[in-house]
RODREN-163131 format. One record per residue (C-alpha): x, y, z. Coordinates in pm, whole numbers, padded with zeros to 5 digits, always signed. Example, Ala and Ser with C-alpha at 12.3 -4.5 7.8 and 13.67 -1.06 7.14 Angstrom:
% RODREN-163131
+01230-00450+00780+01367-00106+00714
% end
This chain:
% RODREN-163131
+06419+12008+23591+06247+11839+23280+06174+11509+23230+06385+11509+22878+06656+11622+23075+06634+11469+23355+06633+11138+23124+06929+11291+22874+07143+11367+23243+07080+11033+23433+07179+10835+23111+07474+11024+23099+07570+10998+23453+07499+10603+23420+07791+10585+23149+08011+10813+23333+08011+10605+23623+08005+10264+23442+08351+10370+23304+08483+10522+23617+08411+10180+23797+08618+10040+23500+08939+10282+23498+08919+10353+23903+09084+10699+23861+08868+11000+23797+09181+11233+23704+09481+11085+23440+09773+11128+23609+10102+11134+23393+10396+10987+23565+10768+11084+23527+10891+10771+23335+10588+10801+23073+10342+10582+23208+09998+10772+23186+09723+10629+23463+09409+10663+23265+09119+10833+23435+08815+10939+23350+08877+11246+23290+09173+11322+22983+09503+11541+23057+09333+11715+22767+09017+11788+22930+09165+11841+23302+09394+12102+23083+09083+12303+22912+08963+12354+23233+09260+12493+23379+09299+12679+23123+08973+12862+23155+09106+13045+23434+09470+13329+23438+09646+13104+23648+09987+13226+23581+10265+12939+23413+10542+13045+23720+10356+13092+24077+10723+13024+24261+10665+13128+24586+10276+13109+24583+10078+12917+24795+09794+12706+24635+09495+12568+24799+09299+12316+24583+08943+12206+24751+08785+11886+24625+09119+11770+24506+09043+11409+24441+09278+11240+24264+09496+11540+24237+09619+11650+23927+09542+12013+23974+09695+11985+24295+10002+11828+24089+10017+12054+23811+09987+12390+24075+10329+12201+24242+10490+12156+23886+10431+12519+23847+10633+12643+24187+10357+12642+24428+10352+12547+24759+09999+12334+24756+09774+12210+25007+09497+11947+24886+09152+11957+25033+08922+11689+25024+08617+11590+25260+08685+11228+25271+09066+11027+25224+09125+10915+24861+09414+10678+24888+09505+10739+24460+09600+11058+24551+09823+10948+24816+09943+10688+24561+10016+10974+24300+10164+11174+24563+10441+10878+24603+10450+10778+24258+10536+11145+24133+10744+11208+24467+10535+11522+24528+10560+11713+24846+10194+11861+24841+10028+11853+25203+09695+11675+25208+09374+11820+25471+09122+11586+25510+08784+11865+25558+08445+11952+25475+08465+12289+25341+08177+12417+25495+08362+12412+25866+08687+12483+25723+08836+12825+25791+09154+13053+25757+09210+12933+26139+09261+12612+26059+09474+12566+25738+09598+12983+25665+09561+13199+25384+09636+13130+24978+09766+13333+24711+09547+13123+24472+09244+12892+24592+09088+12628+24316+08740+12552+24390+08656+12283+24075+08337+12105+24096+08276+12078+24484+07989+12359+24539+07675+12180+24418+07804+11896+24641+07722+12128+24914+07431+12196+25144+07544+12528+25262+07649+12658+24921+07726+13021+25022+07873+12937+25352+08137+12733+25134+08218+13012+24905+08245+13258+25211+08507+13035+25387+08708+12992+25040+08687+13387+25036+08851+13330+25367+09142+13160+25270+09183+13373+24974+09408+13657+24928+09440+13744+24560+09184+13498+24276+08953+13230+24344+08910+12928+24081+08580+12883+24086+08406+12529+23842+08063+12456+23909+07768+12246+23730+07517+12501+23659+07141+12512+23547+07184+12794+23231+07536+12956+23129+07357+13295+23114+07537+13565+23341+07222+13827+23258+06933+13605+23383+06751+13656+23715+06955+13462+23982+06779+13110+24054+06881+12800+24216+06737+12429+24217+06778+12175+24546+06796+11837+24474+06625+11694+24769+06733+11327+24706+06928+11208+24407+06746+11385+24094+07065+11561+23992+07211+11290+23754+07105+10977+24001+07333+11107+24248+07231+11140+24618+07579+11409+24704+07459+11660+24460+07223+11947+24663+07205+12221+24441+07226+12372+24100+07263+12710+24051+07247+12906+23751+07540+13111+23602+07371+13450+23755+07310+13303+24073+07653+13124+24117+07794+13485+23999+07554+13664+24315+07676+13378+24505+08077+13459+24489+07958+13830+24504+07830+13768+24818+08075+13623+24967+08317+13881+24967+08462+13919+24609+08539+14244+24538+08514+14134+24169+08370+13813+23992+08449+13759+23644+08288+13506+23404+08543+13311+23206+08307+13082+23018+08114+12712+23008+08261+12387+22890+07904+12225+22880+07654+12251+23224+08037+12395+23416+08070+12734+23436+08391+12891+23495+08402+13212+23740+08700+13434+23882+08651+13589+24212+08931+13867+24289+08961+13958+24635+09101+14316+24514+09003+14630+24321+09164+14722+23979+09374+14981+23969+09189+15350+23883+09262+15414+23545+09283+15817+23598+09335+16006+23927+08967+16222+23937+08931+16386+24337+08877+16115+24595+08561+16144+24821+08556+16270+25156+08532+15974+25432+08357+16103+25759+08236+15796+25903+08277+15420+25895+07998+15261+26087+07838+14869+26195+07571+14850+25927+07307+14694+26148+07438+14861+26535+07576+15185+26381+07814+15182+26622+08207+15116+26608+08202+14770+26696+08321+14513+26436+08332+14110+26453+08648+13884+26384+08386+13613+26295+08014+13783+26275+07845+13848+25921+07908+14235+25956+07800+14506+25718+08027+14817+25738+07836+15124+25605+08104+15451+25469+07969+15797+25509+08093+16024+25243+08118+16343+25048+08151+16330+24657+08099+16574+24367+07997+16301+24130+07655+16199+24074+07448+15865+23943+07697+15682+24225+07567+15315+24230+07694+14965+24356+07921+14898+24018+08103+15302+24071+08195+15307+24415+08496+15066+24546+08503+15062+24957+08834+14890+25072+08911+14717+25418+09292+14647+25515+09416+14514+25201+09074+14351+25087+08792+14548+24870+08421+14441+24941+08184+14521+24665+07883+14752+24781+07517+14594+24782+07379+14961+24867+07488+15287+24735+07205+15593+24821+07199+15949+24908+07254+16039+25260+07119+16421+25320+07403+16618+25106+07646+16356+25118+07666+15944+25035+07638+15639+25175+07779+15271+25080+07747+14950+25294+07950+14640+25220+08040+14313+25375+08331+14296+25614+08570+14114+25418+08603+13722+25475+08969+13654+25657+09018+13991+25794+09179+13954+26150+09152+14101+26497+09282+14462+26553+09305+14765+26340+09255+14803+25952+09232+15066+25767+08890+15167+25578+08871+15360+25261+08740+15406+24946+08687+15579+24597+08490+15620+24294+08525+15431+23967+08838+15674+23872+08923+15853+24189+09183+15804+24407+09096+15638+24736+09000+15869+25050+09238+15938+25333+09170+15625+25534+08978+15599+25894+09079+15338+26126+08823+15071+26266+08884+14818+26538+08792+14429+26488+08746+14269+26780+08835+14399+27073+09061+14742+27095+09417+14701+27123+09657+14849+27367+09813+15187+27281+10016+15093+26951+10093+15453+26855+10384+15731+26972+10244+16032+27148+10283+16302+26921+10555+16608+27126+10315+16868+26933+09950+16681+26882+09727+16824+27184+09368+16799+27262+09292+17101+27482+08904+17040+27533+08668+16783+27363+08297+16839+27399+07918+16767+27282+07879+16893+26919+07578+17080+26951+07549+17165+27315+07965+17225+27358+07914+17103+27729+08247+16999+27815+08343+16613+27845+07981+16482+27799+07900+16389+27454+07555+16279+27374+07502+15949+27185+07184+15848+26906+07090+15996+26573+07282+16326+26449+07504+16301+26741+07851+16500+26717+08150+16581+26905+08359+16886+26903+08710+16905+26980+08981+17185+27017+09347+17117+26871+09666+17275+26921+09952+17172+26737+09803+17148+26366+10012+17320+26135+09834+17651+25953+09753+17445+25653+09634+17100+25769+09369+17024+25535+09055+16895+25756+09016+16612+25500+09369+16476+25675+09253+16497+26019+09073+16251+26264+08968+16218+26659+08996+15857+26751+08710+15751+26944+08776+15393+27126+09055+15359+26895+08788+15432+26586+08850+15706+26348+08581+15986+26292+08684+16179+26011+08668+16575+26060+08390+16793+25873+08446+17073+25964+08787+17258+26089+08835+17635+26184+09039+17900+26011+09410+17930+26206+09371+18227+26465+09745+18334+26631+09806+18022+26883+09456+18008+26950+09371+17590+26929+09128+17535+26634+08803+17415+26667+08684+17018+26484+08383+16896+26430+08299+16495+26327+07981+16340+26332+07911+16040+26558+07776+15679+26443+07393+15708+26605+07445+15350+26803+07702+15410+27029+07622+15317+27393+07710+15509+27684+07983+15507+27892+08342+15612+27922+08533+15692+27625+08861+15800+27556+08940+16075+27193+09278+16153+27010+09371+16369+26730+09535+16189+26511+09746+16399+26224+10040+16321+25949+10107+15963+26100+10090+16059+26495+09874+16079+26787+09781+16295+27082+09751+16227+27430+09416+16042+27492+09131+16236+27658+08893+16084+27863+08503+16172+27803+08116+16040+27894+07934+15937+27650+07579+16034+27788+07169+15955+27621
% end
């Protein structure tokens, strides 16, 4: 930081604070009868910022989290709007609880330090508000991960930042002691890139810069894809894999990379084209390359996903989405599908050397499988053997011959370990009987 600003932003900070020791309150609170609690801060300027962000007028039946609530007035306005709020702060402020009783609010109060608070502790949130807290924090992009979290649709996101520039190179300063204006709680300043790669990061499928009111930027993070605005082919899915194990093995609470193999006509594919989705959450891409005559895209498991299975997918910037593979957080369930009357695996075996019930494991591994049951004009794009509970998506499916069972082919992620293993064929909503195999080096 400069000297002149350094100067211009202590000075500054000096006033703020000589008034706030004055007036108490940081937030103007309006109460019922007229009387107007004078804070720092003016209902007209606590209203700008709100108004920065699409927070709809009616959110009945929404559920509001606001971190770094303070006095509360966000928290108040989210609960005069039909929310159900919870307020988040990391130490007690006993004006908000005055507030609370002097409005007869029903908001709940969490007393938390973000960076340790998680979707186990407090639940999930239509709407989070995250206003001025993150360069309060040590562990900046741990914080915005666990309010991705506890986000299911938009993130509020207000934060002091070095340059209100979304195109510049991403760049961060830590204040060591107390030379962000005087104050010895303030740890970093990011600038409007990095604070946008930040939320990216995270887990927002989209971030979206609203504007600046001064050094605060304004960002939306949106946990969910837009809507394709035409219906173009959707890609081929063969293969969801661990990005790091390339295996089928996915953390509840691990930083895991998922990695899509997939077919697509289009070309010039890249990290802003391609939209991967994860049970109900999309996860932006921070690779998108050529894999021999086919793609490959690896994003972050989404922040707040649960334990057990979730459907993986995904499409191009127009397309529709892909038929869907399962994967399996945590550890596999128990059997939570019918047995299909007509499904039927009549022999599974190694891809290349067809020995029967021995599959080999490691790089361009495949299994083979023979069906009966398929209808004549199953398309191979709809079909799947379920691995461990893990869906391999077919590439290849034989031309109908009488009653003879037809012959699939799906490629295997190269990490899986050896071991037992159990495969179904999974068609039109049902499942086979499970066959047991050996996975073998």
């Amino acid at each position: 930081m400069s000297e002149a600003r350094d100067t211009r932003v202590i000075e500054e900070s000096r006033r703020q604070a000589a008034r706030l020791s004055r007036l108490g309150w940081y937030h103007t609170i309006e109460l019922p009868d007229g009387t107007v609690i004078e804070g720092l801060q003016s209902l007209e300027q606590q209203r700008q910022r709100l108004r920065q962000f699409a927070v709809p007028e009616d959110l009945t039946g929404k559920r509001v989290l606001d971190i770094g609530a303070w006095d509360g007035w966000f928290s108040f306005e989210m609960e005069r709007r039909g929310a159900e709020v919870l307020a988040v702060d990391a130490t007690k402020n006993t004006r908000l609880l005055e507030a609370r009783q002097l409005l007869g609010s029903r908001i709940g109060y969490h007393i938390a330090d973000i960076c340790r608070l998680t979707a186990k502790d407090v639940g999930t949130f239509d709407i989070v508000l995250f206003f001025g807290v993150l360069y309060h924090v040590k562990h900046p992009l741990l914080a915005l991960e666990n309010v991705c979290g506890m986000c299911r649709e938009m993130a509020c996101i207000e934060s002091f930042v070095t340059d209100a520039d979304p195109r510049g190179i991403p760049l961060m300063e830590f204040y060591e002691t107390n030379e962000l204006r005087g104050q010895a709680d303030n740890w970093v300043g990011p600038n409007l890139a990095c604070l946008m790669a930040f939320c990216r990061t995270a887990g927002f499928a989209r971030v979206q810069f609203e504007g600046a009111l001064g050094e605060r930027a304004h960002v939306t993070g949106y946990r969910h894809w837009p809507d394709p605005e035409d219906s173009d082919a959707a890609p081929e899915l063969l293969c969801v894999a661990n990005s790091a194990r390339q295996d089928h093995t996915f953390s509840e609470s691990a930083d895991d990379y998922l990695t899509f193999y997939f077919a697509s006509p289009l070309e010039a594919l890249n990290c802003d084209n391609v939209y991967p989705q994860i049970g109900p959450y999309g996860s932006r891409p921070i690779d998108v390359a050529r894999c021999g005559s086919g793609w490959q895209a690896t994003c972050k498991h989404p922040p707040g996903l649960g334990a057990g299975p979730h459907d993986a997918k995904i499409r191009t910037v127009n397309g529709s989405y892909s038929v869907p593979l399962r994967i399996i957080v945590g550890p596999a369930p128990a059997r939570d599908t019918a047995v299909s009357s007509t499904l039927r695996l009549v022999r599974v075996a190694d891809g290349k050397t067809f020995e029967t019930g021995r599959v080999r494991v490691g790089e361009d591994s495949g299994m083979s499988a023979w069906a009966a049951g398929l209808p004549i004009d199953a398309p191979w794009a709809g079909i799947r053997l379920r691995l461990n509970g893990t869906d391999l998506g077919a590439n290849w499916l034989a031309r109908p011959s009488g009653a003879e069972p037809r012959q699939i082919n799906a490629s295997l992620p190269a990490g899986l370990e050896p071991g037992p293993a159990t495969v179904t064929l999974v068609f039109g909503g049902e499942e086979s009987a499970p066959v047991t195999i050996e996975l073998v080096r």
